[in-house]
Each structure stands twice: as structure tokens, then as C-alpha cells.
N, C-alpha and C positions, 0 to 999 in steps of 0.2 A: 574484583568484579562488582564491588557495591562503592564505588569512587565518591559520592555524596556521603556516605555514613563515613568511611577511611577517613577522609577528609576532616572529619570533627572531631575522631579521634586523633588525628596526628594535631589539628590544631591546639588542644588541651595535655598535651604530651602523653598519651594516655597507649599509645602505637608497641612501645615496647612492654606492653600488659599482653598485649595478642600470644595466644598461646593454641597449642591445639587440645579436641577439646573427645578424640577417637582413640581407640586403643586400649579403652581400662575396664573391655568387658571381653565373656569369654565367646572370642567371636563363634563357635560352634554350636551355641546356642543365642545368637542374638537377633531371629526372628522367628515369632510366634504365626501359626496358622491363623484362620477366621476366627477359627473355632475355640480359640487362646492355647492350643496346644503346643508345645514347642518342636520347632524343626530340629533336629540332628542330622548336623552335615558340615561340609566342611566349606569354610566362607568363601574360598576361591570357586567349587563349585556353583554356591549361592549366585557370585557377580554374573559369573557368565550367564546361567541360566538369567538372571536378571536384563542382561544386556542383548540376549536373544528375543528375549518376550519382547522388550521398548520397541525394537525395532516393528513388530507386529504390530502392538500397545499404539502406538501411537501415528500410525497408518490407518487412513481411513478411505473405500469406496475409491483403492486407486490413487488417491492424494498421499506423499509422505506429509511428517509433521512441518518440513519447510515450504509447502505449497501450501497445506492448511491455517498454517501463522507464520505469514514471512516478516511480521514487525511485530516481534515481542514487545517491543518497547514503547509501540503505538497502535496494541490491538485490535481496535476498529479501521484501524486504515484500509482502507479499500486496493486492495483485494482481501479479503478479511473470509473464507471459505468454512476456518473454522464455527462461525455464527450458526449455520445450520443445525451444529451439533450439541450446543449450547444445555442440550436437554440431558445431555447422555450422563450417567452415573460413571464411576471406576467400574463398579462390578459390571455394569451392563454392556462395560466393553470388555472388562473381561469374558465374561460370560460368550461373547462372541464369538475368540478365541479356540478354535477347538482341538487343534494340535496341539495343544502344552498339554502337562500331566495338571490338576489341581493342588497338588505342592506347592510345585515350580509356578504359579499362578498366584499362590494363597504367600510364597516370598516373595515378589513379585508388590502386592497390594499392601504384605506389611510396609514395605518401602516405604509405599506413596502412602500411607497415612500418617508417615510424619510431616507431610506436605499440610496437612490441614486440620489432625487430632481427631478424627473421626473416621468411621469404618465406609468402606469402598461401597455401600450404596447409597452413602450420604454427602461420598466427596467428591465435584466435578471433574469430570474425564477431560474438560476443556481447559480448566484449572491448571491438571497438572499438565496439558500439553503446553500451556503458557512458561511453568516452569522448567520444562525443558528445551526448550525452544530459547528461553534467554540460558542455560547451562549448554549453548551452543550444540542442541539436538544432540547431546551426548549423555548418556545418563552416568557414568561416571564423574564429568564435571559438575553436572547437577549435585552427588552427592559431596564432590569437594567442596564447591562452593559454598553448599547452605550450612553442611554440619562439618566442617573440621576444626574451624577456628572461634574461639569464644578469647571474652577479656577478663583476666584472671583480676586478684584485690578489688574486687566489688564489682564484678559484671559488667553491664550494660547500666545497673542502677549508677556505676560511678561514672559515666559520663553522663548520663542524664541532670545530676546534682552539680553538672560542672556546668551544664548547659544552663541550668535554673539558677544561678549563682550568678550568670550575667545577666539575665533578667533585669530591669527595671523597672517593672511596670507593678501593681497591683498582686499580693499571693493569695488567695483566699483558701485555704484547704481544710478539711473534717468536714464541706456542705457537701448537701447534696442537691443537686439542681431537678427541678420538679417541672420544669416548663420554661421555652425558650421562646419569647413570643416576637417576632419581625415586623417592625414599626417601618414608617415611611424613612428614617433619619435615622434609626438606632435601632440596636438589640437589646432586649429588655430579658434576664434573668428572673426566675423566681427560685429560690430555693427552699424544702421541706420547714424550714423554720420562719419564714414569713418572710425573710430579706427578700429585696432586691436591686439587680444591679445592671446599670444600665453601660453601654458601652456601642462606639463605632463599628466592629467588626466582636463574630466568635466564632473561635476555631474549634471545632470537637473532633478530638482525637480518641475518644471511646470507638474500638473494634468494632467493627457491623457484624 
């Protein structure tokens, strides 16, 4: 389901690294509350109650999540419903919710904050309908696809080093870049130690 990344790994022979990456915790305790408290229960409980809420979760004013994003893969395309909602937190649509128990809610939220590292009033409710919506509005395949499989003997870092390996252009690494200035003809670098360095195009792949 990620055909652009597989692709780079299979081109570096790097495919029979893939490994799965669930399993080696004790699933009756592997989601905590808001509150960091731990749930006790049992994980097949867990799903269902999980897979009851999505269906709520991600229903909005009469829209399911396939009327609200019917092109994960080109979000803005018009018909684009979910934009309205653009503002809405996790919690705040949790919070909406009022048939569930706050448990069932608070397993629920630990989920989706693996979706983004941060706690459910910090993490978009439109976010993760995106995410679900390309996991084919299924929240089961949502969690197979993102977290089952990782690349064992060096992670992600060893195809990244396979990628930088064909490289030939210019490596500059240990700067730090202090300013990116956009000329008429060129990009101009400066970095903390007084260099600079000029170039046609610059890609920035630092996280927003």
C-alpha cells in the first residue's frame, strides 16, 4: 500500500529485510488512558470497541468519512466536504461523541496518537480522517498498513545510505543552514559558520 517507497526498497534488494514489527508487547496492556493510566483488558475487546467508535469517529453532520474525503490521494479535489472541518481537534470530536464510555474513547485516542505523536487536542480530527480514508475507511487496515511491517539490519536508515550512495552531486553534512535566500536565477544558502552556497534548485526535507 506504499508502492513509491516498496519500490526503492525492492530496487536496492533491501525487500527481504521487511519484517513484521507487532507482537512483542503484552497486548493487555498496550494502551494507556489520557490520563497515562493503563487500560486492563483484553485486546480483542480493545479492537472492537475501537472499530465501533471509527465508525462514529469519523462521521460527520450526516456525511460518512467517504462523502467527506472521497480522494485521499488528492485532498483538495473538489468535492472536498471535509475543508469545513479543518478546525476540529481529536478530542473535540471525541468529546462529541456521547454514547461511548470514556475508556472506550480514551483506547480509542491512544490509537490515533500514534498517527501524529501528540495528544488528541493537539492532533487534527481531519488528519486522521485522511489516514483512514487512504487505509480504505477501515481502521483495521489503517493499523496494518502503517505499523506492522518495518526493515530489519539497519531500518529505514539502511536504505536511506543506499539512496545517498548513488548520489552525485555535492555532500555537505555537520552545517547548519541559517538562511535560505531566493534570487532571480539561483538559491543562495548561508549557513551558521559564515559559508555559502549557491545552487539551481533546494529541496527541504526537514518535517513541518
Amino acid at each position: 500500500m506504499q508502492p513509491f517507497v516498496y519500490a526503492e526498497i525492492a530496487r536496492y534488494g533491501l525487500e527481504r529485510n521487511l519484517k513484521t514489527s507487532s507482537g512483542g508487547f503484552a497486548t493487555e496492556r498496550r494502551f494507556k488512558t489520557a490520563s497515562g493510566a493503563f487500560i486492563i483488558g483484553s485486546a480483542a475487546y480493545q479492537d472492537i470497541a475501537s472499530s465501533r467508535i471509527a465508525n462514529k469517529f469519523f462521521s460527520k453532520d450526516g456525511l460518512s468519512s467517504r462523502e467527506l474525503m472521497p480522494y485521499p490521494l488528492d485532498p483538495l479535489r473538489q468535492p472536498a466536504p471535509w475543508t469545513k472541518y479543518d478546525h476540529v481537534t481529536v478530542k473535540d470530536r471525541l468529546d462529541e461523541i456521547e454514547d461511548e464510555s470514556r475508556e472506550d474513547k480514551d483506547v480509542f485516542e491512544a490509537f490515533l496518537r500514534t498517527f501524529g505523536g501528540v495528544t488528541g487536542g493537539e492532533l487534527s480530527w481531519t488528519e486522521t480522517l485522511r489516514w483512514f480514508a487512504l487505509g480504505g475507511h477501515d481502521l483495521e487496515r489503517v493499523a496494518e498498513f502503517a505499523g506492522v511491517y518495518k526493515l530489519g539490519n539497519g531500518g529505514m536508515t539502511s536504505l536511506a545510505r543506499l539512496i545517498l550512495q548513488d548520489y552525485r552531486g555535492d555532500v555537505l553534512m555537520g552545517t547548519t543552514i541559517q538562511e535560505v535566500s531566493q534570487e532571480r536565477d539561483f538559491v543562495s544558502l548561508t549557513a551558521t559558520n559564515g559559508s555559502r552556497v549557491k545552487a539551481k534548485q533546494v529541496v527541504c526535507t526537514v518535517p513541518l
